[in-house]
Structure formats: C-alpha cells, structure tokens
C-alpha positions in Angstrom: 44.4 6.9 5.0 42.4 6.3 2.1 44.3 7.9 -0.1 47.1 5.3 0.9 44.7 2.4 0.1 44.0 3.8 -2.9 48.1 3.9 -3.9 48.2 0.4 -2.3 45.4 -0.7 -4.5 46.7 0.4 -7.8 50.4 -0.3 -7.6 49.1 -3.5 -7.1 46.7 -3.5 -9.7 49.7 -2.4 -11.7 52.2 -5.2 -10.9 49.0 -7.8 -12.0 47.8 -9.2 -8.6 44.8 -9.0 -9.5 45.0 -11.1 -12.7 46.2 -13.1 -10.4 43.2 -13.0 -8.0 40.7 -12.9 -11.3 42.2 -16.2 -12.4 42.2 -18.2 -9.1 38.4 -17.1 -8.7 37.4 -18.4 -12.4 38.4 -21.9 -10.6 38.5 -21.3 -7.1 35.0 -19.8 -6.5 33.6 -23.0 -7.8 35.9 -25.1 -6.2 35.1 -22.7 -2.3 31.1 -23.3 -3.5 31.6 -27.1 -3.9 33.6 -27.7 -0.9 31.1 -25.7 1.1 28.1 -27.1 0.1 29.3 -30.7 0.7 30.0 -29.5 4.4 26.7 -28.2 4.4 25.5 -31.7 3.1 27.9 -33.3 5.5 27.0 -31.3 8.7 22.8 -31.0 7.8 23.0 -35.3 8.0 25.1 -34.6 11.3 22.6 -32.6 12.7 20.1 -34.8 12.5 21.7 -37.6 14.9 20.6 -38.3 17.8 22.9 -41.2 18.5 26.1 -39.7 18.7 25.0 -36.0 19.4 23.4 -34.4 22.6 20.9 -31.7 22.0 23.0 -29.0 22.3 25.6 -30.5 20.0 22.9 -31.1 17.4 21.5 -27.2 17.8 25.4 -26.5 17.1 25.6 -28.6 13.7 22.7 -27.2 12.7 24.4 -23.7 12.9 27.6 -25.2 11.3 25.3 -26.5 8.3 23.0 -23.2 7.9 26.2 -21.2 7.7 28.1 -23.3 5.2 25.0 -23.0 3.3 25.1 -19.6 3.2 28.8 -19.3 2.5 28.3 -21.8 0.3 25.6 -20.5 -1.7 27.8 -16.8 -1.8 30.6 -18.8 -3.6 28.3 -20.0 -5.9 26.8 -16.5 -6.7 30.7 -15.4 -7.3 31.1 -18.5 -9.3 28.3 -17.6 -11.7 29.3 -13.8 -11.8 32.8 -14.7 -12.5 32.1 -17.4 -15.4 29.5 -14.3 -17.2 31.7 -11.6 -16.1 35.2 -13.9 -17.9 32.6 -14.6 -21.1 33.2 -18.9 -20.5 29.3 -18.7 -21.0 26.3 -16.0 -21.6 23.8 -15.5 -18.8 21.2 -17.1 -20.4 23.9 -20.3 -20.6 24.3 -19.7 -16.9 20.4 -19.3 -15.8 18.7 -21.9 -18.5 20.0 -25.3 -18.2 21.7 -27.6 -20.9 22.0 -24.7 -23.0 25.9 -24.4 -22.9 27.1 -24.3 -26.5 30.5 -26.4 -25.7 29.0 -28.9 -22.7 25.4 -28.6 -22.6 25.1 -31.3 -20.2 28.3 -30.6 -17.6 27.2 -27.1 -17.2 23.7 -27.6 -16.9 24.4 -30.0 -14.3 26.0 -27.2 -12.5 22.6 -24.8 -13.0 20.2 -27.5 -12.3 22.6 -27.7 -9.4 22.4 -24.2 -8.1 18.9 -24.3 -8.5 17.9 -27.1 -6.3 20.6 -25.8 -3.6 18.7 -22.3 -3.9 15.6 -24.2 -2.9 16.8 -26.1 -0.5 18.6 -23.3 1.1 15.0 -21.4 0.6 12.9 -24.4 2.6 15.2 -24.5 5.7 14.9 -20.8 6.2 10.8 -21.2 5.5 10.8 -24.7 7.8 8.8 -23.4 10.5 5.6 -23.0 7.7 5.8 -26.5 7.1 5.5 -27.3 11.3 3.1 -30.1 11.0 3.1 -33.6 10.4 1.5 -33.7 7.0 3.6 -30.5 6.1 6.6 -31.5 7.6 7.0 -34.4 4.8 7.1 -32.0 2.4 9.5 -29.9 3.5 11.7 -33.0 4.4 11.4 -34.1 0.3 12.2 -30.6 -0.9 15.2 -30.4 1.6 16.5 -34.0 0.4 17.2 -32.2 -2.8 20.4 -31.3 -1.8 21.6 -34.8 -2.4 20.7 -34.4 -6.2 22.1 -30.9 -6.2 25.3 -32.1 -4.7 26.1 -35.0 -6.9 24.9 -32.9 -10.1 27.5 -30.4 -8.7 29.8 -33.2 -8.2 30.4 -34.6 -11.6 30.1 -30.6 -12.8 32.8 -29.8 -10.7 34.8 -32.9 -11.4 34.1 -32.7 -15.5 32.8 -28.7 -16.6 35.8 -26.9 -15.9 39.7 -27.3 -16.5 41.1 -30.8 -16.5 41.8 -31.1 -12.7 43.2 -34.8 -12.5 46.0 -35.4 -9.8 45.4 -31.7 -8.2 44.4 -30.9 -4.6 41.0 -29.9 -6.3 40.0 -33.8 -7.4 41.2 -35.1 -3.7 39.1 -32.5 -2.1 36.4 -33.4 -3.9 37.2 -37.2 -3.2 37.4 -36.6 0.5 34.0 -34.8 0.4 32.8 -37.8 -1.1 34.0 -39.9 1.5 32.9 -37.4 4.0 29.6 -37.8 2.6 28.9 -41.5 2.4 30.3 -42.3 5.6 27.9 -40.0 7.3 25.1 -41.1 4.9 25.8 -44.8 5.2 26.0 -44.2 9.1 22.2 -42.5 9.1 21.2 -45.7 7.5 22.5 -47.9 10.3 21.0 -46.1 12.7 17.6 -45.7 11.1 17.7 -49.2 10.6 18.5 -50.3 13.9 15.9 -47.7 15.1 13.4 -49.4 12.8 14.4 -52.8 14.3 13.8 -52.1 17.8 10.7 -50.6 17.3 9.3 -54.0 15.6 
C-alpha cells in the first residue's frame, strides 16, 4: 500500500501538481489565514451576545471562534513558511517588522499582524488567570487587539501581495469586512441600549 502511495505521489510530482499546489499556497495560505481570522473576529463579537444568543448558543460560538483561531493562526504559520521557504522575503523580513526591502510598511503590517493575533490567541487560552474583576480588564484590552491585528492584516492582505483587484480574493475580503462591521456596529447598539436602561 505504501509503496502505491509512493508511485501515486511521484507521478504526480512528475506531471507538476505540486507546482501547482506550491503556487496556490504562496497566495492562498494567506488568503485561508485572513478569511479565518476574520471569522474568528466575526464569531468572538458573536459570542459575546446575550441578546440574540441563549447560553448554550453562546458556549457554541465560543467554540466556532477558538477553532477558527486556531485554524486560522495554522494558515498563518504556512503563510510565513511558504513566503521564507519561496525567498519573497528573509526570515528576519518575516519576524522583525517594517524591515521588508520592497514594502517595508505592507509587510510589516502583516508581522505586526501575526504578532498581536499570537497574543491574542495566547490570552484566551490563559483567560482563566485573569478571573477577576481588576484582572479581567486586562485581559479584555489584550484580547481587543485582534481588531488592530485584523485591520493591519486587512490592508496587508488587500495591498502586500499580487495585485488582486476584481478577484474572488478582494470580495472575500470585502464581505469579511461587512461581516465584521455589521456585528461590531450591532454590539454597539446593544451596549448602548443596555447603558440606557440602566440610567
């Protein structure tokens, strides 16, 4: 069985799917990451409503938006790997922001990006340390990073790579956009409102 794999593998190895495969990940990995982590944006203001959602629903968005997180945070691991391993920028272009030779400040966007979604990601799987009031504040200001980190990774996404005007890429990025202010703009009615009937 393996050895029939392992003829599968390189025939097609030989007939170039894998070029293939190599060049849809030097975009696409970036594009999965992006998409991902806007669910995860979308789906972690979800979670927090108590409105619309019953308890049980709210435990389930937080599940949705912990694993789009993670899923999100793997393409953005392959993203980085793919860009070093294809030689569009060194590794200390990928790890040290604005230090891109060609678009310092697109692509260090995109690492100042990945670093503020790494500690986001890191402070919701540490919440329960920051379980009091005072504490909780905290974690609730390094968590809201993730709306930096996902408009830095926006206009990266939108402006870093290959011109992607017109393409599915720009209206999935639009739509996530969308996505997002409609679920922001509805957590500030509510909150409002909330506010207001407390007064």
């Amino acid at each position: 069985m393996a050895g029939a794999v392992m003829v599968v593998l390189l025939a097609a190895a030989n007939a170039g799917v894998f070029d293939h495969l190599w060049y849809f990940l030097d975009w696409g990995a970036g594009v999965a990451a992006l998409v991902a982590l806007s669910g995860t944006v979308l789906w972690g203001v979800a979670a927090t409503d108590r409105i619309v959602l019953a308890p049980g629903h709210r435990l389930l968005a937080q599940g949705v938006h912990r694993g789009l997180a993670v899923a999100g945070l793997a393409f953005l691991v392959l993203h980085v790997w793919v860009k070093i391993a294809n030689e569009r920028v060194t590794t200390s272009m990928a790890f040290v922001p604005f230090t891109d030779d060609r678009r310092p400040v697109l692509v260090g966007l995109g690492t100042l990006a990945a670093y503020l979604f790494l500690v986001t990601a890191v402070s919701g799987a540490v919440r329960s340390v920051f379980a009091t009031p005072r504490k909780a504040r905290w974690w609730r200001a390094i968590h809201m990073s993730a709306y930096l980190a996902w408009g830095a990774s926006m206009v990266h996404g939108l402006k870093a790579g290959r011109p992607v005007s017109g393409s599915w890429v720009t209206i999935a990025y639009f739509a996530a956009i969308i996505g997002v202010a409609v679920v922001l703009a509805h957590r500030i009615v509510v909150r409002r409102r909330l506010v207001n009937e407390r007064s």
